[in-house]
N, CA, C and O atoms as a DFTB+ gen file, in Angstrom:
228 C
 N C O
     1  1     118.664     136.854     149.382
     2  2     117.816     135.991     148.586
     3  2     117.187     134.950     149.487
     4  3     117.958     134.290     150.184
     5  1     115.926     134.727     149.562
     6  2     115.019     133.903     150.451
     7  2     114.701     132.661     149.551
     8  3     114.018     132.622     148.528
     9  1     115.427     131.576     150.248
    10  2     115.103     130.635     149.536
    11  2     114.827     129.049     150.276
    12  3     115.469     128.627     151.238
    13  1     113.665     128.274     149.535
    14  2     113.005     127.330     150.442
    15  2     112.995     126.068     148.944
    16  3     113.157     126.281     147.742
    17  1     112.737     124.796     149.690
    18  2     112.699     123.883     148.345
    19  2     110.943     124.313     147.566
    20  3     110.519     123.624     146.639
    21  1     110.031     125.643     148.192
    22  2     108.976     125.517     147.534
    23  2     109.056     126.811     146.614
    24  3     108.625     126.917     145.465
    25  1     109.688     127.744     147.361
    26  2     109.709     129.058     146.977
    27  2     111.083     129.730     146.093
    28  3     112.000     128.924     145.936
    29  1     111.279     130.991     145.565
    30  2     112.029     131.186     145.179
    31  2     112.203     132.904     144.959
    32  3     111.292     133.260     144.213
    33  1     113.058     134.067     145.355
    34  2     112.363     134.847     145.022
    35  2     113.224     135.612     143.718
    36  3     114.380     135.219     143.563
    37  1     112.852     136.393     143.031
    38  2     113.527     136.574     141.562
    39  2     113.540     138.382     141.677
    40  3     112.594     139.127     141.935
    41  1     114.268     138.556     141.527
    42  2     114.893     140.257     141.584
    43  2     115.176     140.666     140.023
    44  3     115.947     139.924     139.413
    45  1     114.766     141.485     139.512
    46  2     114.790     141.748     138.024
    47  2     114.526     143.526     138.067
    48  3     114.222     144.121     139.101
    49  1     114.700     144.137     136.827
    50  2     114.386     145.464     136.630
    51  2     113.261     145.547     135.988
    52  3     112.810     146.640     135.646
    53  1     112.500     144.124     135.672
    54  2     111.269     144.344     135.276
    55  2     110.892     143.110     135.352
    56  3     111.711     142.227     135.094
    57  1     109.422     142.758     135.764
    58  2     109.203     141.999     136.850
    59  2     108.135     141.440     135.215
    60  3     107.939     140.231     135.333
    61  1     107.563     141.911     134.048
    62  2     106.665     141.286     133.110
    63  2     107.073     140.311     132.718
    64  3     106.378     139.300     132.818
    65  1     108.489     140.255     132.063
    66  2     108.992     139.154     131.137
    67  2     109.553     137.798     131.987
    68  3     109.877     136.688     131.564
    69  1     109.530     138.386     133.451
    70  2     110.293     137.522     134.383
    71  2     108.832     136.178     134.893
    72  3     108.782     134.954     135.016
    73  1     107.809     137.405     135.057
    74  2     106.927     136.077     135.370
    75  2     106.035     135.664     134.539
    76  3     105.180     134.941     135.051
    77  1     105.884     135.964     132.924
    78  2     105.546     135.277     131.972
    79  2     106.699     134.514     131.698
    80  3     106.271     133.910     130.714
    81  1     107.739     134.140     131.834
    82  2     108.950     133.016     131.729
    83  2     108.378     132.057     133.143
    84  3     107.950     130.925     132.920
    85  1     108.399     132.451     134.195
    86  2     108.109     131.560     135.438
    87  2     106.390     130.859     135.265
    88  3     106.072     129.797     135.801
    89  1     105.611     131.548     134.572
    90  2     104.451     131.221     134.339
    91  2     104.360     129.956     133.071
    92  3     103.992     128.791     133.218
    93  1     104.723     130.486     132.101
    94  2     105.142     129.300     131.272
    95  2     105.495     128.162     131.220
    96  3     105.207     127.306     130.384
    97  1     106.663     128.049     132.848
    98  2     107.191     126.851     133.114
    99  2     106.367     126.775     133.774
   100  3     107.172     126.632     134.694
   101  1     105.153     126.709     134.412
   102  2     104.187     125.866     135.040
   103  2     104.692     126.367     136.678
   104  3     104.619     125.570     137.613
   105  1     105.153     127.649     136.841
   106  2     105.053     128.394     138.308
   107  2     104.124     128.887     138.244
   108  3     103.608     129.313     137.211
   109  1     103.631     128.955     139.500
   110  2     102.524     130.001     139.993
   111  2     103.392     131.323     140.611
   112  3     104.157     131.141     141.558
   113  1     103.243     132.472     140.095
   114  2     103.566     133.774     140.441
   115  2     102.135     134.635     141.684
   116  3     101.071     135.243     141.564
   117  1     103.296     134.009     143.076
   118  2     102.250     134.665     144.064
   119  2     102.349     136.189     144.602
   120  3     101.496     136.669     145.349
   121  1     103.264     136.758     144.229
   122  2     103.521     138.094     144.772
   123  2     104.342     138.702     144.018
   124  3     105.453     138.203     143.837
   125  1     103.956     140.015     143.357
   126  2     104.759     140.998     143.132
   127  2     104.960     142.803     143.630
   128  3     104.150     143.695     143.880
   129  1     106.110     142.746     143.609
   130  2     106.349     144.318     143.930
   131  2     107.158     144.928     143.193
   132  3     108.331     144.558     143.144
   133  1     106.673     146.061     142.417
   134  2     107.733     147.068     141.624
   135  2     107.639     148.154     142.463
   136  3     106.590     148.399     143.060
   137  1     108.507     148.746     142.557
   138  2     108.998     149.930     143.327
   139  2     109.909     151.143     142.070
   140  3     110.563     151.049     141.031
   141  1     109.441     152.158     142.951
   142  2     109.849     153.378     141.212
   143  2     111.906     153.509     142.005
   144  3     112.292     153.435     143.172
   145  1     112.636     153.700     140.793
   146  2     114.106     153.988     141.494
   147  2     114.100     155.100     141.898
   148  3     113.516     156.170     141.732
   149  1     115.015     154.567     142.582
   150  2     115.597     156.224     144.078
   151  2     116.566     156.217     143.129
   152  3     117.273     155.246     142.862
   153  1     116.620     157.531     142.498
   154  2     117.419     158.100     141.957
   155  2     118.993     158.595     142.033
   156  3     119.792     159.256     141.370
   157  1     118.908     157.675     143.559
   158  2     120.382     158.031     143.954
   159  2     121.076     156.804     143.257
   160  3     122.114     156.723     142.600
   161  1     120.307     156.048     143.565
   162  2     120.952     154.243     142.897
   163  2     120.655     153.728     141.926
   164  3     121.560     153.247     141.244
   165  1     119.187     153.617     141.449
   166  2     118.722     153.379     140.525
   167  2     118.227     154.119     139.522
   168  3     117.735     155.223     139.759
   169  1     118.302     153.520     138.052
   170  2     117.927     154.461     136.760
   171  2     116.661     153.834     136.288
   172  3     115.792     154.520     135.750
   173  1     116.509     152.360     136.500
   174  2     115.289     151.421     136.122
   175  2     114.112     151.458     137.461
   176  3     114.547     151.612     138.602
   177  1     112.449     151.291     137.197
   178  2     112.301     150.468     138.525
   179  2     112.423     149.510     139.051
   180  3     112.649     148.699     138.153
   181  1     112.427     148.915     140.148
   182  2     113.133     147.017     140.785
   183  2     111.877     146.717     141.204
   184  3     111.178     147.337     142.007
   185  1     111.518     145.200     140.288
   186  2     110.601     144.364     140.816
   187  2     111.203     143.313     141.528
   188  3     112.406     143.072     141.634
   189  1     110.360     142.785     141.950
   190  2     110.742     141.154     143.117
   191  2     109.413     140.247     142.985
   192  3     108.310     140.786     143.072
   193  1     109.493     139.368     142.851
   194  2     108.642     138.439     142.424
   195  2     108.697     137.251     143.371
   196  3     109.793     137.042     143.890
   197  1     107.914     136.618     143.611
   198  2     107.239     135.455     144.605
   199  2     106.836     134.607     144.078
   200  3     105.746     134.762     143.526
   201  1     107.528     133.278     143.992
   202  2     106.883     132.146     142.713
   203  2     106.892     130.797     143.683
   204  3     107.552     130.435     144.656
   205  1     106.159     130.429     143.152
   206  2     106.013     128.761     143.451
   207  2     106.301     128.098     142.699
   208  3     105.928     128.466     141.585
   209  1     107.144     126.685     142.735
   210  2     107.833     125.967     141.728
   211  2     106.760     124.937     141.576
   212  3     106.031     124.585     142.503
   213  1     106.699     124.413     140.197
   214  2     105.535     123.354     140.195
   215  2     106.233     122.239     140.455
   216  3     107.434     122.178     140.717
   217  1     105.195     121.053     140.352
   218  2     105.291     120.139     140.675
   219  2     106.455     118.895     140.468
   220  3     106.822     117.933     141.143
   221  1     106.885     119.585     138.896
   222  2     107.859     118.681     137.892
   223  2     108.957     118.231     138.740
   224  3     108.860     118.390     139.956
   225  1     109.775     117.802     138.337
   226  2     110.908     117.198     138.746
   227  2     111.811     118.326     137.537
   228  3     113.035     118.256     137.423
C-alpha cells in the first residue's frame, strides 16, 4: 500500500462504488486500473484507484 499525506491508494473488487464514495467526499480520483482475474486467484476483477485527499481537515 503506497501511502503519502496527499495520496492514498484503494484496492477494491470494484473500483465504481469506491470512487463515487471518494468523489463525494470531495477527492479527486486520478487514476484507475481494473484488471480481468487470473483465474488461478481471482473470481472478481481487481481495481486500484489513485485519489487525492481534499483539502478538509
Amino acid at each position: 500500500m503506497f501511502e503519502s499525506s496527499a495520496t492514498r491508494v484503494v484496492r477494491a473488487s470494484t473500483s465504481c462504488g469506491v470512487a463515487d464514495l471518494l468523489s463525494r467526499a470531495g477527492n479527486t480520483v486520478t487514476a484507475r486500473m481494473v484488471r480481468e482475474p487470473d483465474e488461478r486467484w481471482d473470481r472478481v476483477p481487481q481495481a486500484y484507484l489513485l485519489a487525492t485527499k481534499s483539502g478538509r481537515p
